[in-house]
C-alpha positions as CSV (number, residue, x, y, z in Angstrom):
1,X,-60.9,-12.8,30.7
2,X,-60.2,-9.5,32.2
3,X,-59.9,-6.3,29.8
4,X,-58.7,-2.9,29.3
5,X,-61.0,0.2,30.8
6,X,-61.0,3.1,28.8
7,X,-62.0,6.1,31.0
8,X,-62.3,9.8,29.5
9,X,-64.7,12.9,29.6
10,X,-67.4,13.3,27.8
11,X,-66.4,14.1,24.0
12,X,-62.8,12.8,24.6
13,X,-62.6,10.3,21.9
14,X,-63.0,7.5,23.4
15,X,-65.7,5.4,21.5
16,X,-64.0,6.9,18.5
17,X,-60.7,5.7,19.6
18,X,-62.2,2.0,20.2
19,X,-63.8,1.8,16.7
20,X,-60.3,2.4,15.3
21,X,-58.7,0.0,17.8
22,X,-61.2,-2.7,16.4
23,X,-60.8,-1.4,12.7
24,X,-64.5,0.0,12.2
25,X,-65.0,3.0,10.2
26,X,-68.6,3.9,11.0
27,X,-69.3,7.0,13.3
28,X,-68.8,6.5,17.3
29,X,-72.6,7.1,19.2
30,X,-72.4,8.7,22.9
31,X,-71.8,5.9,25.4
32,X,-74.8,5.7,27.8
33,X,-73.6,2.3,30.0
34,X,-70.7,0.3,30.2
35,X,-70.1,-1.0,26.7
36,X,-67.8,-4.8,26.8
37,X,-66.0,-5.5,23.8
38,X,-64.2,-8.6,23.0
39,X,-60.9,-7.0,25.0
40,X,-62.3,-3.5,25.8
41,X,-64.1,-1.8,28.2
42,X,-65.8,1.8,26.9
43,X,-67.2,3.8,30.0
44,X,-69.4,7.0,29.6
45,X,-67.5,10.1,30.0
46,X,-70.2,10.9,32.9
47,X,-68.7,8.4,35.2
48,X,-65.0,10.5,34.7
49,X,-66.7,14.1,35.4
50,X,-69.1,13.2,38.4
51,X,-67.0,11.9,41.6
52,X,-70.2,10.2,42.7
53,X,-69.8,7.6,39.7
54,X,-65.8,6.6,40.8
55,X,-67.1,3.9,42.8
56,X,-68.7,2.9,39.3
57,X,-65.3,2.9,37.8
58,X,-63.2,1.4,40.6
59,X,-65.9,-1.7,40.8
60,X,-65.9,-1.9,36.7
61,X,-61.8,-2.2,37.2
62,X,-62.1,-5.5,39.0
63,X,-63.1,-6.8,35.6
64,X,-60.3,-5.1,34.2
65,X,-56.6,-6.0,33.6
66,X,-55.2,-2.5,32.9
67,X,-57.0,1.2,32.1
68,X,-56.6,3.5,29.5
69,X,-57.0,7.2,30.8
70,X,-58.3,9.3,27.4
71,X,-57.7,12.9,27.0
72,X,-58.5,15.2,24.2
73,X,-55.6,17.3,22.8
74,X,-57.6,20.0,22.2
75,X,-58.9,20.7,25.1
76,X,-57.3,23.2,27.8
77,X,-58.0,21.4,31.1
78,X,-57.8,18.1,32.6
79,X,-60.8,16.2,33.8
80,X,-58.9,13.8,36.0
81,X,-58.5,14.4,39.7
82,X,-54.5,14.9,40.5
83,X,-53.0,11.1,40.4
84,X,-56.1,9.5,39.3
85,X,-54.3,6.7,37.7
86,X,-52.9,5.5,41.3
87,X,-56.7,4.9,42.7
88,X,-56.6,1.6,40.8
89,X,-54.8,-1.7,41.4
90,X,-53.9,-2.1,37.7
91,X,-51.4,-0.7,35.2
92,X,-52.4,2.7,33.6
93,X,-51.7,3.4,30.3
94,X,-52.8,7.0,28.7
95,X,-54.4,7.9,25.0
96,X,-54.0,11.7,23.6
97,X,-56.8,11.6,20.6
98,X,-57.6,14.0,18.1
99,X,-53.9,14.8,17.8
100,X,-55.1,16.2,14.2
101,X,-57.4,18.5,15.6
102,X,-56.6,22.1,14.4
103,X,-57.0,23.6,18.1
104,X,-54.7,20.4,19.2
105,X,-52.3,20.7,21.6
106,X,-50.5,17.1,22.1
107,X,-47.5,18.6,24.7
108,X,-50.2,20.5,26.7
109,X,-52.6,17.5,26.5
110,X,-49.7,15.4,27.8
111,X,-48.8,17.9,30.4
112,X,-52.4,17.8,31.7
113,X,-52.8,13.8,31.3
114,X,-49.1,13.0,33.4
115,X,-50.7,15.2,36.2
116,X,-53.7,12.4,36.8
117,X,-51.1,9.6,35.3
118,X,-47.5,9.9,36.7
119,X,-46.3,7.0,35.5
120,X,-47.4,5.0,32.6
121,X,-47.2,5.4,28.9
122,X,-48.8,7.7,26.9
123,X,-49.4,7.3,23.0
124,X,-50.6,10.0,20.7
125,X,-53.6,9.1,18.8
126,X,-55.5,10.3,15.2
127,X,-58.7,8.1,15.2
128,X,-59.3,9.8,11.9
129,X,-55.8,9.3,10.3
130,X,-55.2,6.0,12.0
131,X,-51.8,7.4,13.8
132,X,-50.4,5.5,16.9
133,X,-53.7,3.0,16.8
134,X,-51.4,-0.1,16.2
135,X,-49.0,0.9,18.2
136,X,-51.3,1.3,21.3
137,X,-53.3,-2.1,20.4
138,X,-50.0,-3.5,20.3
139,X,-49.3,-2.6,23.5
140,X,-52.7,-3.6,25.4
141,X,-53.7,-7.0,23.8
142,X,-50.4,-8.9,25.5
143,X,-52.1,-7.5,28.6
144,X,-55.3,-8.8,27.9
145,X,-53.7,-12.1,26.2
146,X,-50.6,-12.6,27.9
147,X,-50.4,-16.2,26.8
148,X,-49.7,-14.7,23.5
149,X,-46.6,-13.4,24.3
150,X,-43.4,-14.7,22.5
């Protein structure tokens, strides 16, 4: 079964975001390897900030039926490469976390996240407050499980 590739910076959100996509409260830890999940896929933020690890990531994506692109909203610059998203032969979907941030800028974190994902939606995202979770599981697992689809 292929699944859905979370990719993200270092910090991002991303481990956070998948323990809230699977329901677990515990504390995220740092990613250090790929990480499978039943559906997901969580990637260390290294391989999104070092160009020597994309051939990591683009080998990882043949496993993989669609990727997640994570950004932080409150940070102030983006860490993917202009058009990032079109490097991979799957659909691209993007995450803004840590929308309840007090330095968070969601429209400026979406600004920055459409220049690496031009097409492709993008949900907003409070691990912490469980906003737009569901909504963003709901929109990956018929990817993952399309046989589930009414």
């Amino acid at each position: 079964m292929k699944k859905v590739m979370i990719i993200g910076a270092v910090g991002a959100g991303k481990s956070t975001l998948v323990k809230a996509l699977f329901g677990e409260s515990q504390p995220a830890a740092k990613t250090q390897s790929l990480v499978y999940r039943e559906w997901l896929i969580d990637t260390p933020g290294e391989y999104t900030e070092n160009p020597m690890y994309y051939r990591s990531l683009m080998a990882t994506s043949h496993q993989a039926a669609a990727i997640l692109l994570v950004h932080d909203a409150s940070r102030t610059r983006n860490y993917f490469p202009p058009g990032f998203a079109g490097g991979f032969p799957i659909p691209a979907f993007g995450a803004v976390t840590k929308t309840d941030h007090p330095n968070a800028d969601p429209a400026k974190a979406m600004s920055l996240l459409r220049q690496s994902l031009p097409q492709g939606e993008i949900f907003l995202t409070s691990s912490a407050r469980g906003e737009g979770i569901e909504e963003l599981k709901n929109r990956l697992l018929p990817i993952v499980y399309p046989e589930s689809k009414n």
